[in-house]
C-alpha positions, 0 to 999 in steps of 0.5 A: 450811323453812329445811332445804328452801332449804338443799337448794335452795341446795345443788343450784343450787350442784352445778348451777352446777357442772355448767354451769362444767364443760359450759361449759369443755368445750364451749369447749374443744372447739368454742370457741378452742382452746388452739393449739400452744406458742408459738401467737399469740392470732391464730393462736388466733382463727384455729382457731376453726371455723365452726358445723359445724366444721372440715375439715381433713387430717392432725394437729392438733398438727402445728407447722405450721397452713395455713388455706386460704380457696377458692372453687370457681368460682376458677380459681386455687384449682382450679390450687392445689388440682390442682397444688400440694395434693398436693404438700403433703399428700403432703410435709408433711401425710401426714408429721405437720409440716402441719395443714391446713384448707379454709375455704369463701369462696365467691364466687357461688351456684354455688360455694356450692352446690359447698361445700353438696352437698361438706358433704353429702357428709359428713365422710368425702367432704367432700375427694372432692367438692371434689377432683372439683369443681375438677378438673371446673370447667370441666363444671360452675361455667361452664356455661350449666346449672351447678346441673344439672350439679353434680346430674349430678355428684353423681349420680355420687357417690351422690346421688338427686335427692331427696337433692341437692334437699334438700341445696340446701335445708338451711339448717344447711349454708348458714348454716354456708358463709355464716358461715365466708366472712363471719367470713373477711371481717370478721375475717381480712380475706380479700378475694380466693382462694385465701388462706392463713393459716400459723401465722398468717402471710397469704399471698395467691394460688395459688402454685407449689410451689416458692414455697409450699414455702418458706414452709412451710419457714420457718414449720416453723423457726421453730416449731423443727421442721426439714422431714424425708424427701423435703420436706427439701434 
């Protein structure tokens, strides 16, 4: 008898092992990551992603993170996104000095089922539908028909009618959109779109590349990487 409890004793203390390590793991994967050197406990909470994880372009072990809060029935993050994003990825991005995030904060139904038919689409995707979406804002956010003609646009991205149908209807995906925009909300304090968050630092509404540049700038000094090749003056 005394034998078989210290076997059980012995394996409930490997299985708690186990469990610390799994725990460890998972939180350090999915939970509140570590962040970069010199990252505030703020900018840490800021990286936690929501239930489905992240969308997001470029390293992220670049010194400079930029969060962005959107909806795709606002007119300024459809300005940002076309005129002021590519500027961003192509300068700072797609050069390893930016890590950026698209966060959903959705405003209305209609833009949270862009966000849902967007992460539908998949990982791979996720940008190319948001990208079509606010290029085409007008044809389908404003529309007197705008769930018709979102399915009409996601017919031309591949998707049967079955399949957006279902997509409208996962509530994994809608819980996930739901979460992000309220966790933006009540722990960010995200009241209007676009907003920003750069290494931590809020900054509010859909500025012109050549008064968002410099704050990219100033944050990549202050993390002590200097901006390089056709970013730099």
């Amino acid at each position: 008898m005394n034998q078989n409890k210290a076997v059980i004793a012995g394996a409930a203390a490997i299985l708690a092992v186990v469990l610390g390590v799994l725990a460890y793991l998972f939180i350090g994967s999915n939970g509140a990551p570590e962040g970069r050197a010199g990252a505030t406990a703020f900018e840490r909470e800021l990286l936690v992603p929501g239930p489905l994880g992240d969308m997001t372009k470029g390293d992220p072990n670049a010194p400079v993170t930029v969060i962005e809060y959107a909806s795709l029935t606002c007119n300024h993050c459809a300005s940002f996104a076309v005129h002021t994003l590519p500027l961003l990825v192509e300068n700072y991005v797609e050069t390893g000095q930016v890590y950026y995030i698209l966060r959903d904060f959705p405003y209305d139904p209609v833009a949270t089922a862009g966000f849902m038919l967007s992460h539908c689409a998949g990982e791979e995707r996720y940008f190319g539908f948001v990208d079509t979406l606010f290029e085409r804002q007008t044809q389908w956010a404003f529309t007197q028909t705008p769930l018709e003609d979102l399915k009409a646009i996601a017919r031309q991205g591949g998707f049967s009618e079955e399949r957006f149908d279902q997509c409208m209807q996962d509530q994994n995906i809608f819980n996930h959109v739901r979460d992000v925009a309220m966790r933006g909300r009540d722990t960010f304090g995200v009241r209007s779109t676009p907003t920003f968050f750069v290494n931590g630092e809020k900054v509010e509404g859909a500025l012109p590349w050549d008064e968002f540049e410099p704050i990219i700038k100033k944050a990549l000094a202050n993390r002590g990487a200097p901006a390089s090749g056709a970013a730099q003056e």
